[in-house]
C-alpha positions in Angstrom: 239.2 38.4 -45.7 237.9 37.2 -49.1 235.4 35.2 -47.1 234.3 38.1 -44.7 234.0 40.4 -48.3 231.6 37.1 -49.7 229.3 37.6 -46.8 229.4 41.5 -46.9 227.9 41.1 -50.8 225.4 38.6 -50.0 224.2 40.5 -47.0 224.6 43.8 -49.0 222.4 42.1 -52.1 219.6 40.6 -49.8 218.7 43.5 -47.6 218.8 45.7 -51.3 216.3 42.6 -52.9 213.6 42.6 -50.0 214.0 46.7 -49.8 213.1 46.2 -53.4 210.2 43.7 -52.8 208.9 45.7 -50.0 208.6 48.6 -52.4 207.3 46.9 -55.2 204.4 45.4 -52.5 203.8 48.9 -51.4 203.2 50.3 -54.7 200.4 48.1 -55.6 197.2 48.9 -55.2 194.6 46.7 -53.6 191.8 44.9 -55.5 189.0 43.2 -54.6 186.9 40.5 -57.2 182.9 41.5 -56.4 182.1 39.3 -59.1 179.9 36.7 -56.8 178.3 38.2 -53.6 176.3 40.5 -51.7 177.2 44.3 -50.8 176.9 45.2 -47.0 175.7 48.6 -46.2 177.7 50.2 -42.9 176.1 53.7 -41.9 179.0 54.8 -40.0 178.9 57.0 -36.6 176.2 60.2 -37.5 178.7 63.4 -37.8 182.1 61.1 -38.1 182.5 60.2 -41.7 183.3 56.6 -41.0 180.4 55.4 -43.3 181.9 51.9 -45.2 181.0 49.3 -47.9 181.8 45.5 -46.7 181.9 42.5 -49.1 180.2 39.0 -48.4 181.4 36.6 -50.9 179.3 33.7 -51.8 182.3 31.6 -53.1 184.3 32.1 -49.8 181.6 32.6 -47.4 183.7 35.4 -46.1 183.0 39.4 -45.4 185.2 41.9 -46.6 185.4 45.4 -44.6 185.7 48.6 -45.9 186.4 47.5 -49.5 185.4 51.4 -51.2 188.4 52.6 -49.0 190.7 50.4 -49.1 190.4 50.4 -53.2 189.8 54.0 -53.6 192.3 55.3 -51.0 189.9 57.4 -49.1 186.5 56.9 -47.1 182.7 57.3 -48.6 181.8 60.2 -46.3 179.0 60.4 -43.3 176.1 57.8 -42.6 176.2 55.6 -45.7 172.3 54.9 -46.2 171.7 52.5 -49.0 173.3 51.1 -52.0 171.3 50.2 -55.3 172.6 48.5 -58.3 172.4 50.2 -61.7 173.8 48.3 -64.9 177.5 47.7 -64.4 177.5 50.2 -61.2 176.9 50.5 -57.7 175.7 53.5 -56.4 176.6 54.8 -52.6 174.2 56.8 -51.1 175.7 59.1 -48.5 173.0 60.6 -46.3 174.8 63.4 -44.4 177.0 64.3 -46.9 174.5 64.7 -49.3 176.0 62.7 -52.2 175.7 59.3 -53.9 179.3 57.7 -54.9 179.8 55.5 -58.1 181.7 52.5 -58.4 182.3 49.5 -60.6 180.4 46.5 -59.8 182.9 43.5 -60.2 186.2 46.0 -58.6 184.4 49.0 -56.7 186.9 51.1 -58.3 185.2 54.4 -58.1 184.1 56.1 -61.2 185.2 59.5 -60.6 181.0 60.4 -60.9 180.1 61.8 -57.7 175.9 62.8 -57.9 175.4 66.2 -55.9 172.1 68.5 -55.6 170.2 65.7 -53.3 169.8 67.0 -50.0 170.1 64.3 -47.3 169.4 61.3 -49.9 168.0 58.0 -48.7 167.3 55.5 -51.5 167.7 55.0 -55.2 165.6 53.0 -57.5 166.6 53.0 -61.3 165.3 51.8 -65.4 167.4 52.1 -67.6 169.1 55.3 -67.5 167.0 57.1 -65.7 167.0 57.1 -61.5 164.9 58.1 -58.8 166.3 59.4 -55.2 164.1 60.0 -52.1 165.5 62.8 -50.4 164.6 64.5 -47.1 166.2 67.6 -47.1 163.3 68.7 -49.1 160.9 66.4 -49.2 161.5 65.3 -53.2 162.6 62.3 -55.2 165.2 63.7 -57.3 164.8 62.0 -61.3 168.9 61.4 -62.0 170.6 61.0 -65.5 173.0 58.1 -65.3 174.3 58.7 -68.6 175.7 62.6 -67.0 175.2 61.6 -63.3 173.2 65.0 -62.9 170.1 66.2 -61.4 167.6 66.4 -63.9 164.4 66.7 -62.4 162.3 67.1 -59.1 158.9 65.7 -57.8 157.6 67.4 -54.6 155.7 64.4 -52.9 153.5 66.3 -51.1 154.3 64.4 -47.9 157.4 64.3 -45.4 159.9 62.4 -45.2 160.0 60.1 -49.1 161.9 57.2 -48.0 161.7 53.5 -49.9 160.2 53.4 -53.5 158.7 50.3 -55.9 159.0 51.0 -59.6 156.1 49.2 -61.3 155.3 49.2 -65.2 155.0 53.0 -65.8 154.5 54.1 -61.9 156.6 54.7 -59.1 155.3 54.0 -55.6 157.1 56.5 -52.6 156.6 56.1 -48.8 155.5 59.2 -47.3 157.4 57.2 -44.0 156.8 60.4 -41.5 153.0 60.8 -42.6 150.2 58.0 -43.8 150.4 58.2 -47.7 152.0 56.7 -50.3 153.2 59.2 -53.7 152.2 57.7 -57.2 153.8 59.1 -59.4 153.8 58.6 -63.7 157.6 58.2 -64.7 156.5 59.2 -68.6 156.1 62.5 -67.1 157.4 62.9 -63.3 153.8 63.7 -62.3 152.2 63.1 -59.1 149.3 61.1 -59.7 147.3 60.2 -56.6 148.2 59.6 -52.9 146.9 56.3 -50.8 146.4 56.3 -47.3 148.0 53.8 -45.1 148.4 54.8 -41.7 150.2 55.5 -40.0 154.2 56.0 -41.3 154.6 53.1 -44.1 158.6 52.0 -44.0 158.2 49.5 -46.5 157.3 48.3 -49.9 157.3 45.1 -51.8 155.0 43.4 -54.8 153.9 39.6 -54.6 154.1 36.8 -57.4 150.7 37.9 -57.9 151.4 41.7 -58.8 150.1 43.3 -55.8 151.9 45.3 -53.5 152.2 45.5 -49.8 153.0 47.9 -47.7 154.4 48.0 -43.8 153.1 50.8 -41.7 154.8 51.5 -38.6 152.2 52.5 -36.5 152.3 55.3 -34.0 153.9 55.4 -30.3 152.2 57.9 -28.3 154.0 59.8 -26.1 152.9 62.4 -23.2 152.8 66.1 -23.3 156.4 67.1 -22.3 157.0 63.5 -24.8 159.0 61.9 -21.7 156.7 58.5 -21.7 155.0 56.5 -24.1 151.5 56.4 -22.8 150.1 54.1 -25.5 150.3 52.7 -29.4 148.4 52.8 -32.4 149.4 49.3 -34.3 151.5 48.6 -37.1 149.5 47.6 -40.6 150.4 45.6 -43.7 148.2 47.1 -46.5 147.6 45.3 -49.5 147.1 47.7 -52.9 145.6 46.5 -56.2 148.0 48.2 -58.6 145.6 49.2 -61.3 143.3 51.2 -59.7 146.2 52.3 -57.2 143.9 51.9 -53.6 144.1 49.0 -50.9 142.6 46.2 -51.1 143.2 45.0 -47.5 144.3 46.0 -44.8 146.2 43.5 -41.8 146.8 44.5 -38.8 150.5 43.0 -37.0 150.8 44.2 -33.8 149.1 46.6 -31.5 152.6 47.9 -29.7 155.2 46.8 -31.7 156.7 48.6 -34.5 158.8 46.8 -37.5 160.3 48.4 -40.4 161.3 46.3 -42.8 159.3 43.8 -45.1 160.7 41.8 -47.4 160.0 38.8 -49.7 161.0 35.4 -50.7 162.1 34.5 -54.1 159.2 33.3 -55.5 156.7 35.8 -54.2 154.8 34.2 -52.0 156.2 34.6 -48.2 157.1 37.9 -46.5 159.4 38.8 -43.8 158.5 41.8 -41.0 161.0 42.9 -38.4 163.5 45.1 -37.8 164.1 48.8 -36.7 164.9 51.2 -33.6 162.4 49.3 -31.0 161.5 45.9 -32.5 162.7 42.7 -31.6 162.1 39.4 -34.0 161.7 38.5 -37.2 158.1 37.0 -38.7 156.9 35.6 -41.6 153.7 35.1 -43.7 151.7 34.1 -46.6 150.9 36.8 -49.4 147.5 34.2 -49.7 144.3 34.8 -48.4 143.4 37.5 -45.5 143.9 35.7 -42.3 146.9 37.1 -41.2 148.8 33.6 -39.6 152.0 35.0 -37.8 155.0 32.9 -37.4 158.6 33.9 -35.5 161.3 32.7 -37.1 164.1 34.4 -35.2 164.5 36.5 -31.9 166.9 38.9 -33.5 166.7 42.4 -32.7 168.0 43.4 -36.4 168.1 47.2 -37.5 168.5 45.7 -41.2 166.6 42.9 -42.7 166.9 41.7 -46.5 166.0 38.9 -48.9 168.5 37.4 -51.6 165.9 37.1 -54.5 167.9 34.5 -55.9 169.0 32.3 -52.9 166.0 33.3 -50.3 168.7 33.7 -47.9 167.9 36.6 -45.3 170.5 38.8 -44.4 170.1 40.0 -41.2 172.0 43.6 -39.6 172.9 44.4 -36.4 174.2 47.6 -35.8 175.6 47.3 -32.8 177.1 50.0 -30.4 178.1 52.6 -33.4 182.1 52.6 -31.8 182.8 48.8 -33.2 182.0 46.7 -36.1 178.5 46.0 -36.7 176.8 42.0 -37.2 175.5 40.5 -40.3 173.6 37.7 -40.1 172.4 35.1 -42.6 169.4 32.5 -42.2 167.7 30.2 -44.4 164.1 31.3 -44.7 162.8 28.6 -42.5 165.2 30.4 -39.1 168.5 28.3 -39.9 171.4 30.0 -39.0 174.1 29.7 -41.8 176.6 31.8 -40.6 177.8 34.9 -38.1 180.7 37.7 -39.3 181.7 41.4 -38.4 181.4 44.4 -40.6 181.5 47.5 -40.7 180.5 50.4 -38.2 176.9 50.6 -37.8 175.6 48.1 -40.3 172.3 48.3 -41.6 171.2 46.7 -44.8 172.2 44.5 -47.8 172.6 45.1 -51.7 172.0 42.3 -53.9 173.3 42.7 -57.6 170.2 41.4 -60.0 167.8 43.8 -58.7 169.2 46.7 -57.0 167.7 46.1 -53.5 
């Protein structure tokens, strides 16, 4: 009987210790380290709110999904677009829910500073304190005060759709992406300053080691009157712009029916990257030098997302996959090695790198 009463006790006090541990476990909130790594932009399922952050690490050469969520206890909102870099935060932009989330950079513990009063938001670029939003909803980029994380300002483009954006010395360059011009605008004063023609649609924008900049015009598909068939093309351009007079220099055509939208560049300045988008399949490279426009395919991806580590060169490739199951990232050395393969989040689209926002 003694014996039986042993056992009873031991059970008794083993059940009550891992009821105990399984508590304590509960209780504590997750934590991710973002100290070494690259962000992973997810845009989610339009209308479902399933929009995410994942995580690659450099040390572990690992992704991490959903890491906003699970840290914050709740989920970023509908089609994440883009996430820039600002000091020691990370900023979400939140397309559809027209919002941009802040979190810490090293924990993504959110900051409790949620930036409203930009209406569908698509990328930020920011100096110092001061930010700069494209937002479609009315055709404006929004001038943002980190230091309140409010509105302080708005800059009618005088184009549709202000998409990507350069900051250069004193000037900010905006893709007009749904018409053929480019917005300059003077950041001492938030005025527009001139407009340069590149048609048709420029996606992209990115300077050289040499100062200029470049930028990637879609082209045109044309479609017939009741727009059920494409019936032709007008081709896709790289335009190079001389930044102190602000008008282009050159201009390159790509492709006469094919339509990239992203361009990026390699760490030192001197090799850029097309591909990318809705209808395009590949990835190319070529020399910022001279004007013969020498072409080579590196990769027969069909990415919707294309980005360069500025510090490694390492491209990191999206594929968004079927918008119901996690999305692809891809990473390549800049010559078309294949590094490594993992799954993400829902819809991916893009990467953030920490040193300069992109």
């Amino acid at each position: 009987m003694k014996n039986f009463r042993k056992i009873s006790t031991w059970i008794l006090a083993t059940v009550l210790t891992g009821f105990f541990l399984l508590s304590c476990n509960k209780d504590e909130p997750y934590t991710i380290d973002c100290s070494d790594g690259v962000f992973i932009v997810n845009e989610g399922a339009f209308g479902s709110s399933n929009g995410s952050v994942s995580f690659y690490s450099n040390t572990n050469d690992i992704v991490t999904n959903d890491v906003f969520a699970k840290v914050n206890g709740y989920q970023l909102g509908d089609v994440v677009q883009s996430l820039t870099v600002a000091g020691d935060s990370v900023f979400i932009v939140v397309n559809n829910s027209n919002k941009i989330v802040a979190a810490h950079i090293k924990t993504m513990i959110s900051t409790k500073n949620t930036i409203t009063g930009v209406a569908q938001p698509r990328y930020m670029v920011a100096k110092n304190k001061t930010a700069f939003v494209s937002c479609w909803g009315d055709n404006s980029v929004k001038v943002i005060d980190l230091n309140t994380f409010s509105v302080t300002g708005s800059i009618n483009t005088d184009g549709y759709g202000p998409d990507k954006m350069l900051l250069k010395n004193n000037k900010l360059y905006v893709l007009n992406s749904n018409d053929s011009t480019v917005a300059v605008i003077n950041t001492a004063d938030n005025s527009v300053l001139s407009h340069i023609v590149v048609p048709y649609n420029p996606k992209d924008i990115v300077e050289d080691k040499n100062g200029s900049i470049w930028v990637l015009s879609y082209g045109n598909e044309l479609y017939n009157s009741d727009w059920t068939e494409i019936i032709g093309h007008t081709p896709s351009y790289l335009y190079k712009i001389d930044p102190l007079s602000d008008v282009v220099i050159a201009t390159l055509e790509l492709f006469a029916d094919k339509h990239p939208m992203h361009l990026e560049i390699d760490k030192d300045g001197s090799t850029m990257f097309i591909g990318g988008g809705y209808t395009f399949g590949g990835i190319y490279k070529v020399s910022v030098s001279g004007l013969n426009l020498d072409i080579q395919e590196m990769s027969g991806d069909f990415a919707y997302g294309l980005h360069a580590d500025p510090v490694s060169g390492v491209l990191f490739v999206s594929l968004s996959g079927d918008y119901k199951s996690g999305g692809t990232l891809k990473r390549y050395q800049n010559d078309g090695t294949l590094l490594g393969t993992y799954t993400c989040g829902i819809g991916t689209s893009g990467a953030a790198f920490k040193n300069t926002g992109k």
